[in-house]
ROTORTOR-709497 format. One record per residue (C-alpha): residue in three letters; x, y, z. Coordinates in steps of 0.001 Angstrom, whole numbers, padded with zeros to 6 digits, always signed. Each point is the difference from the previous one (the first is absolute). Layout:
REM ROTORTOR-709497
ALAXYZ ...
***
This chain:
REM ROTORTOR-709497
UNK+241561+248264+059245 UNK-001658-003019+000824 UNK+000370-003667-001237 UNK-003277-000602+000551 UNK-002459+000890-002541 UNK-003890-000963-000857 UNK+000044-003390-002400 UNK-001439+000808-003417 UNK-001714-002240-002672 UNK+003641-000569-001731 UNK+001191-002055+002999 UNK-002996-002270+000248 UNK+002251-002681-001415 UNK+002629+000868+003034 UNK-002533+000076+002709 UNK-001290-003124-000680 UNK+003410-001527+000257 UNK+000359+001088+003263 UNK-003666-000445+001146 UNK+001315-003857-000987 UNK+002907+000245+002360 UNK-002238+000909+002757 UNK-002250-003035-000534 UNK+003017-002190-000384 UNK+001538+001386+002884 UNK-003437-000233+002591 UNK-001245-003511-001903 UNK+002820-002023-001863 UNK-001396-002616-002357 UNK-003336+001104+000327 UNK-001866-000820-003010 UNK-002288+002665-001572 UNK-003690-001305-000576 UNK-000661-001137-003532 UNK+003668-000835-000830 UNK+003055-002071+001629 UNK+003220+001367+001530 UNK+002050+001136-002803 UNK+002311+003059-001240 UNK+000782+001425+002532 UNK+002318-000808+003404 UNK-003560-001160+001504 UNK-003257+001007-001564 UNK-001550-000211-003137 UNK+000331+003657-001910 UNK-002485-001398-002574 UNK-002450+003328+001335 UNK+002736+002336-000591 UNK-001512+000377-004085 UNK-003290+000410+001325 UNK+000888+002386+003189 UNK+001541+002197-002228 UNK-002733+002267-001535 UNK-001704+000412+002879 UNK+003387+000937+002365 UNK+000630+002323-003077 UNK-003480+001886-000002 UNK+000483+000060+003693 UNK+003635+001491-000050 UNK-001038+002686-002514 UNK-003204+001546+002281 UNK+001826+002482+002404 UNK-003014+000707+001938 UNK-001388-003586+000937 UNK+000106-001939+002687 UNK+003140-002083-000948 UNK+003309+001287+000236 UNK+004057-001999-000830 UNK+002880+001684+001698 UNK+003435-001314-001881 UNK+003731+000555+000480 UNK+001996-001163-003206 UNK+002437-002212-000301 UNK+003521+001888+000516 UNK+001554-002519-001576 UNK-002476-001218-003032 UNK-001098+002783-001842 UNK-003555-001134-000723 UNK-000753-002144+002773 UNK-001336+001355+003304 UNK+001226-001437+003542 UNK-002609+001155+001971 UNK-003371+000049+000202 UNK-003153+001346+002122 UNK-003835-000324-001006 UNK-002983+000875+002232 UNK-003707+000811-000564 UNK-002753+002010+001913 UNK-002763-001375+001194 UNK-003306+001394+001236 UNK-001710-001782+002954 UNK-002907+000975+001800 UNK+001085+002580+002636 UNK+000795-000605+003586 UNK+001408+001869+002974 UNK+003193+000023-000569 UNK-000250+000454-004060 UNK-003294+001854-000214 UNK+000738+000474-004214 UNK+000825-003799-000091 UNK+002910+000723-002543 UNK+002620-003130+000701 UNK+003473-000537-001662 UNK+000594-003408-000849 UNK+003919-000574-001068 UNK+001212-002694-001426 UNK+002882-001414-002979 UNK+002691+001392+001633 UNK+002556-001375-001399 UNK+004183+000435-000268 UNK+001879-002178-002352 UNK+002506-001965+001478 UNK+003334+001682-001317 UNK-001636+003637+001417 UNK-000234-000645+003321 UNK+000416+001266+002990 UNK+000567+003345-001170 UNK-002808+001434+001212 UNK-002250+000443-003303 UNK-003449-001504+001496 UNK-000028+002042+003015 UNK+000501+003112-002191 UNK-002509-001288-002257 UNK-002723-000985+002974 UNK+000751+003711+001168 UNK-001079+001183-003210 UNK-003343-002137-000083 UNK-000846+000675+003350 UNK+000063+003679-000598 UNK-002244-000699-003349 UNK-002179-001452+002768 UNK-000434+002967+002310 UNK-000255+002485-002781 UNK-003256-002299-001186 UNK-001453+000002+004017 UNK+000992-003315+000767 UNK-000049-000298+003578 UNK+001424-003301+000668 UNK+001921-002522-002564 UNK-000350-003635-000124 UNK+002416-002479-001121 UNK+001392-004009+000102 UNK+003858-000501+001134 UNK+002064-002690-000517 UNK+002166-001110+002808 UNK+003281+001847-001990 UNK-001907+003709-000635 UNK-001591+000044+003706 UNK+002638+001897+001220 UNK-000310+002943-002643 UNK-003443-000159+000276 UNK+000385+000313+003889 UNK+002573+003157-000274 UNK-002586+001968-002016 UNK-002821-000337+002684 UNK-001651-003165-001046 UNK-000968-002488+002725 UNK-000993-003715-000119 UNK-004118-000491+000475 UNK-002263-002892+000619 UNK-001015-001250-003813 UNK-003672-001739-000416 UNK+000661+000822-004349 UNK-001383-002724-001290 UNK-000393-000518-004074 UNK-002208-001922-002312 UNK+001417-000337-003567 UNK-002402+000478-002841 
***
C-alpha cells in the first residue's frame, strides 16, 4: 500500500499549511500584497480564510485539471508532512507537444520534522503519473536551490527563463 494518496477537500486546512512552508522556505519574510508579515515563520497567512473554499471545491472535482498528492504525518495524526500540487495546462500546439497539454507542478512541500525520508519524491512520482495519464507531454516547474537535486533525479533539467509577471 502506498503512503501517498490524492488530497481531498477535508485537508484543505493541511495543504495550505504546507503550501505556507513552501513560500516560507523559497521567500522568507516576504510580505503578501494587501497585508504585512505576520502569523506565520515569514508570510502573512491572512489568505488562508479566503483560499479555502476555492482549494476545497478544487480538491473535491476528481476529474479537473488540479490535482494534491499528500503523505500524512506518521507522527501527527491529522496533520500531513508532505505535499504535491500540479495543474494542466493547454497551450497552443507545437512540434514537440502537438495537443499542447503542459503539467505545471508546484507547492511541494515537506514539513521540517518529515524529512528526508523520501515522501516528496514518492509523492512527485504519483503526480507525474497523473500527468501522463492526462497526455501531458512535458511538465514545467520552479526549484529552489535545496529541491534541484530531486527535481534533477526525476528527469528535470534547468532551462533558460524569460517568465516575466505583471500583478493585477
Amino acid at each position: 500500500m502506498s503512503l501517498v494518496r490524492r488530497a481531498l477537500p477535508e485537508d484543505a486546512a493541511e495543504v495550505l499549511r504546507l503550501r505556507q512552508v513552501m513560500i516560507d522556505s523559497v521567500s522568507p519574510g516576504d510580505v503578501s500584497p494587501g497585508g504585512p508579515a505576520g502569523g506565520s515563520a515569514g508570510g502573512s497567512v491572512d489568505w488562508h480564510a479566503e483560499s479555502l473554499p476555492t482549494l476545497r471545491a478544487r480538491l473535491a472535482d476528481p476529474d479537473g485539471d488540479f490535482a494534491a498528492f499528500v503523505v500524512e504525518h506518521p507522527e501527527r495524526p491529522g496533520a500531513l508532512a508532505a505535499l504535491v500540487v500540479g495543474t494542466i495546462e493547454y497551450r497552443i500546439g507545437r512540434s514537440l507537444n502537438p495537443h499542447g497539454t503542459i503539467g505545471f507542478v508546484f507547492s511541494v512541500a515537506t514539513d521540517p520534522d518529515a524529512r528526508r525520508r523520501g515522501y516528496a519524491r514518492a509523492c512527485m512520482d504519483e503526480l507525474l503519473a497523473w500527468f501522463r495519464a492526462r497526455g501531458a507531454a512535458q511538465v514545467h516547474l520552479t526549484a529552489s536551490a535545496d529541491a534541484a537535486p530531486l527535481y534533477a533525479s526525476l528527469g528535470f533539467r534547468p532551462k533558460p527563463d524569460p517568465l516575466m509577471e505583471l500583478l493585477l
